[in-house]
C-alpha positions in Angstrom: 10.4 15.6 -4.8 8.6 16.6 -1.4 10.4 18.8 1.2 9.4 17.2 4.9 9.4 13.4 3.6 8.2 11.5 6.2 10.4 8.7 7.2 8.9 5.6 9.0 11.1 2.8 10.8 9.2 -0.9 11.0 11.3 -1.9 13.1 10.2 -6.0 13.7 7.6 -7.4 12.1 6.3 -10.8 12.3 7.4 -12.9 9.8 10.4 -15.7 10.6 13.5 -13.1 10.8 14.6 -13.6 14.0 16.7 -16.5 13.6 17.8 -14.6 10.6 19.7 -11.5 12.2 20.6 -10.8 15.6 19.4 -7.5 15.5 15.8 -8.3 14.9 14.1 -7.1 18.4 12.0 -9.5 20.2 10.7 -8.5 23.4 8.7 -5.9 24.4 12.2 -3.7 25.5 14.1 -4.7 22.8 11.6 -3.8 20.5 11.0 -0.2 22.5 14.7 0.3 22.3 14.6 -0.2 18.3 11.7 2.6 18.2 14.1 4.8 20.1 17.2 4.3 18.2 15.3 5.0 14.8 13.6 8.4 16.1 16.9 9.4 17.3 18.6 8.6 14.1 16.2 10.9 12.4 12.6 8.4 11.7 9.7 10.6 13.2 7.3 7.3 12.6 8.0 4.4 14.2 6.0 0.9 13.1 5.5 -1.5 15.8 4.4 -5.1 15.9 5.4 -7.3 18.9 6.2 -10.8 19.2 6.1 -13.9 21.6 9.5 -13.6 24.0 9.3 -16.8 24.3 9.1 -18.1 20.4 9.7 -14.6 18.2 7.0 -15.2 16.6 4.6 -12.2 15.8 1.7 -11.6 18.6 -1.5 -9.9 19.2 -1.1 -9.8 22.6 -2.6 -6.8 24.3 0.3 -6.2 27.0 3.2 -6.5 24.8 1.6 -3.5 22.8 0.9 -2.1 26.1 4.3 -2.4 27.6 6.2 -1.3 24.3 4.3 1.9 24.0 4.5 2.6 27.8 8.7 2.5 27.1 8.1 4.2 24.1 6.7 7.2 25.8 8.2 7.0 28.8 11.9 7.7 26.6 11.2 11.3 26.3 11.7 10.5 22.6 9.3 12.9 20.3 7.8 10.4 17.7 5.0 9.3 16.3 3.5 5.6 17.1 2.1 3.6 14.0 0.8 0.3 15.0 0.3 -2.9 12.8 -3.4 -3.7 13.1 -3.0 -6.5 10.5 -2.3 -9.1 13.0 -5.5 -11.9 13.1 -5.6 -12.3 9.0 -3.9 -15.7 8.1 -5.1 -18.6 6.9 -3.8 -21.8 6.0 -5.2 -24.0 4.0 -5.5 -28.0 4.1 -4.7 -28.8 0.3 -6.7 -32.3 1.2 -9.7 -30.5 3.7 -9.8 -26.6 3.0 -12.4 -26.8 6.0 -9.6 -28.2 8.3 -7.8 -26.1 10.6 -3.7 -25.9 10.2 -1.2 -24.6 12.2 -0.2 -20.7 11.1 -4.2 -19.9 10.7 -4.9 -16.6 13.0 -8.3 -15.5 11.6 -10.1 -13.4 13.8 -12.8 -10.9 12.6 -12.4 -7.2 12.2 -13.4 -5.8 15.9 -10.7 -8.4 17.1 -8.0 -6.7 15.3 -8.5 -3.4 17.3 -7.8 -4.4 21.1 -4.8 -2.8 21.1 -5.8 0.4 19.1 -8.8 1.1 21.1 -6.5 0.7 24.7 -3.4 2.7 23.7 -5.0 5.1 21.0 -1.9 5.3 18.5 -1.2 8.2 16.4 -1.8 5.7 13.2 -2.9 2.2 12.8 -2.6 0.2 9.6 -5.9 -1.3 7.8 -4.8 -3.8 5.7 -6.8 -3.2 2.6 -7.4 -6.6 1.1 -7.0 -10.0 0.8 -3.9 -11.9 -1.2 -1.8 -15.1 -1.7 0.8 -14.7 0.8 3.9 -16.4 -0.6 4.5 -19.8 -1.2 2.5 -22.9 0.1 -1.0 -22.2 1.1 -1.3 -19.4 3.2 -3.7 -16.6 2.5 -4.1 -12.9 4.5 -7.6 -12.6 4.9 -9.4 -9.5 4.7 -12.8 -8.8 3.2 -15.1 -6.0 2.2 -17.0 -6.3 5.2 -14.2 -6.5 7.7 -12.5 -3.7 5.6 -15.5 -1.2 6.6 -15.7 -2.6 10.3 -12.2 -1.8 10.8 -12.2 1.5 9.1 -15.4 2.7 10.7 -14.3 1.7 14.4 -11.1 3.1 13.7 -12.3 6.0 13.1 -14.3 6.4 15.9 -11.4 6.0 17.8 -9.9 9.1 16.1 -7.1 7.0 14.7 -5.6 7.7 11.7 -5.9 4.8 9.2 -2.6 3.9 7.0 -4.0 2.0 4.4 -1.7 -0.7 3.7 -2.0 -1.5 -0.4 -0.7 -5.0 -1.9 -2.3 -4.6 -5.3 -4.3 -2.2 -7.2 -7.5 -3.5 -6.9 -6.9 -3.1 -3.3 -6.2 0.9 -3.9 -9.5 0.5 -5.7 -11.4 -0.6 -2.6 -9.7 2.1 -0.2 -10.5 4.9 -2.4 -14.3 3.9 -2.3 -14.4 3.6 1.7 -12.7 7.3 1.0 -15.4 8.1 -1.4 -18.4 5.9 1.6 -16.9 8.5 4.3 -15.0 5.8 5.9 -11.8 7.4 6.3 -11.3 11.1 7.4 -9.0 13.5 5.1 -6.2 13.6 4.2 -6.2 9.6 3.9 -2.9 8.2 4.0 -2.0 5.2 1.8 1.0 3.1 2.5 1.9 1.2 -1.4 3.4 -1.9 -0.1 5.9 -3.3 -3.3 7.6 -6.7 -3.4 5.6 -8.7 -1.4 4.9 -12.3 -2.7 2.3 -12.2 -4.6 1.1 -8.8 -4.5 2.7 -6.0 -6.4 6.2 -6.3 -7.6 8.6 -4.1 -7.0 8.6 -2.1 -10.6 8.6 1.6 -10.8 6.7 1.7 -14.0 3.5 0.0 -11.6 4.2 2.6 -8.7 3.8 5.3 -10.8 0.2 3.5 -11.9 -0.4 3.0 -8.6 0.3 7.1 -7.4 -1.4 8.0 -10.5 -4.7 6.4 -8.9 -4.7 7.8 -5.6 -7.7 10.1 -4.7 -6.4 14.3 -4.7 -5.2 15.1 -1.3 -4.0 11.8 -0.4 -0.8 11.0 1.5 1.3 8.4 0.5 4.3 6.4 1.2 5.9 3.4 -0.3 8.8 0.8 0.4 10.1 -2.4 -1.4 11.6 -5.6 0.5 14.7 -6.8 1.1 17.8 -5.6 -1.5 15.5 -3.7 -2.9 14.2 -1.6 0.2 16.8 1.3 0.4 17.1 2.1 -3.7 13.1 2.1 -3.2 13.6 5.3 -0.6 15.0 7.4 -3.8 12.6 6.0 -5.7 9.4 6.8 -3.6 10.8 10.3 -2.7 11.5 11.1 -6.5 7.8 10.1 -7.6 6.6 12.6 -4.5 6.0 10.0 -2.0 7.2 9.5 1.5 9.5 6.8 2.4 9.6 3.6 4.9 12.5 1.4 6.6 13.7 -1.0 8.7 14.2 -4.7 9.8 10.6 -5.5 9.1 11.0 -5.7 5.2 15.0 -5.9 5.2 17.6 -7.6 7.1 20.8 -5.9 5.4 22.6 -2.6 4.9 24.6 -3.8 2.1 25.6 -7.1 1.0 26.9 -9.1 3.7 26.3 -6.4 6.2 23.6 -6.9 8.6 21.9 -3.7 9.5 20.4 -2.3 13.1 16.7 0.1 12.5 19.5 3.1 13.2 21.6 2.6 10.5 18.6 1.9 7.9 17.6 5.7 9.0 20.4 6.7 8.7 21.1 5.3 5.3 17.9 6.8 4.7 18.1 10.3 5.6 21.4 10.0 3.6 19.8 9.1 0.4 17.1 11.8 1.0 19.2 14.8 1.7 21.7 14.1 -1.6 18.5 14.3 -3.8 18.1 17.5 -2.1 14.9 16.7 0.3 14.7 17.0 4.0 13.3 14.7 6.3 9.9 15.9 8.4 10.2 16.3 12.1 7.1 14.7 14.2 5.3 17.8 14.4 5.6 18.2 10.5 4.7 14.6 10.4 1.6 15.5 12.3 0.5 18.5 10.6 1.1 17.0 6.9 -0.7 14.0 8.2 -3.9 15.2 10.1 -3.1 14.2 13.2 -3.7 14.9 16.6 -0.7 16.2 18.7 1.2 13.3 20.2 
């Protein structure tokens, strides 16, 4: 494994957790505070969606992001700001009129995705690299070829760096040849998202498929959901990778035991340093990334 893993904290989300734990952050301080508490307990990346105060529900609302980042900043806390730009890609479906529209459907197109990106200029945004049955029922995340390359392009221009979110490996096939169409700037960094209903399952024999096609140079991180999130850490960092967290894609620290962002990192940075690794600082999050200085 990797000296310098780089540890990221998600620390909300948007899917239906919040009646599910108390520690789920809603508003735009809560969810600031959560960034906080995971850099201080050792997470140089933070993930950040937002959601409705009123409803918890996840949001693309421009001043949420604005007013979460502002906090963010504002803490003195050194880290390194990764924003969801997958927000705007459901779609529900009418089993009796596909045409029909159905409460849950957000579908926007790809420039309406990047509001917040192009105002607040994160370190990272993610690019969702494909589409794929989402769970149960009839909802779909929608996102094409064409939106794909609109995203990746504006992005960057904006000087962004793209995490290229991967369900599936035909997915990883279509963000290696935006790499290969000059759509994404070296190193790219690929996020292999595992466990997700219905893309990838969470199997170590596909991960090691999946790190086996990424491009030479590439970054790369992966996590699993839910009980399997924190044995995914040591699995990730022994194939090489770096490692992701938090109370986006898991609720509990053991079973039974509700967890807070801080004590995932922790748990984390635990796991990390008995395999013998060390976790990155932000500035060697930056350099190993690309990125511009915070």
């Amino acid at each position: 494994m990797k000296q310098n893993v780089i540890l990221t904290c998600a620390v909300t989300g948007a899917g239906d957790t919040v009646g599910k734990s108390e520690h789920v952050p809603v508003t735009p301080a809560q969810i600031a505070a959560a960034a906080v508490e995971a850099a201080e307990a050792g997470a140089p990346v933070v993930h950040i969606h937002v959601r409705d105060p009123e409803t918890g529900q996840g949001s693309r609302d421009v001043a949420l992001y604005r007013e979460v980042v502002a906090r963010v900043r504002d803490s003195g806390v050194d880290v390194v700001l990764n924003l969801t730009a997958g927000m705007g890609g459901d779609l529900v479906i009418d089993q009796e009129d596909p045409l029909k529209p159905v409460d849950g459907t957000d579908l926007v197109n790809a420039m309406d995705r990047l509001p917040h990106v192009e105002e607040l200029l994160p370190d990272i945004c993610t690019l969702d690299c494909g589409s794929l049955n989402f769970g149960e029922g009839s909802q779909l995340y929608v996102s094409t070829p064409d939106m794909l390359r609109a995203g990746a392009k504006r992005i960057q221009e904006l000087g962004v760096k793209p995490e290229l979110e991967i369900f599936d490996t035909g997915q990883l096939w279509f963000a290696t040849k935006m790499i290969d169409e000059g759509l994404i700037d070296p190193p790219p960094l690929f996020q292999l998202c595992m466990g997700i209903p219905y893309g990838a399952p969470a199997n170590p024999e596909l991960l090691q498929t999946m790190v086996n096609m990424l491009p030479d140079g590439a970054q790369w991180a992966s996590f699993a959901i839910g009980r399997d999130q924190l044995p995914w850490v040591a699995q990730a960092a022994l194939l090489g990778g770096h490692v992701r967290v938090g109370l986006e894609d898991n609720l509990y620290l053991a079973k039974g035991v509700k967890a807070t962002n801080g004590q995932l990192v922790e748990r984390a940075v635990q796991i990390i340093e008995k395999l013998g690794g060390s976790i990155a600082t932000p500035d060697q999050a930056r350099e190993q990334l690309g990125l511009k200085r915070g």
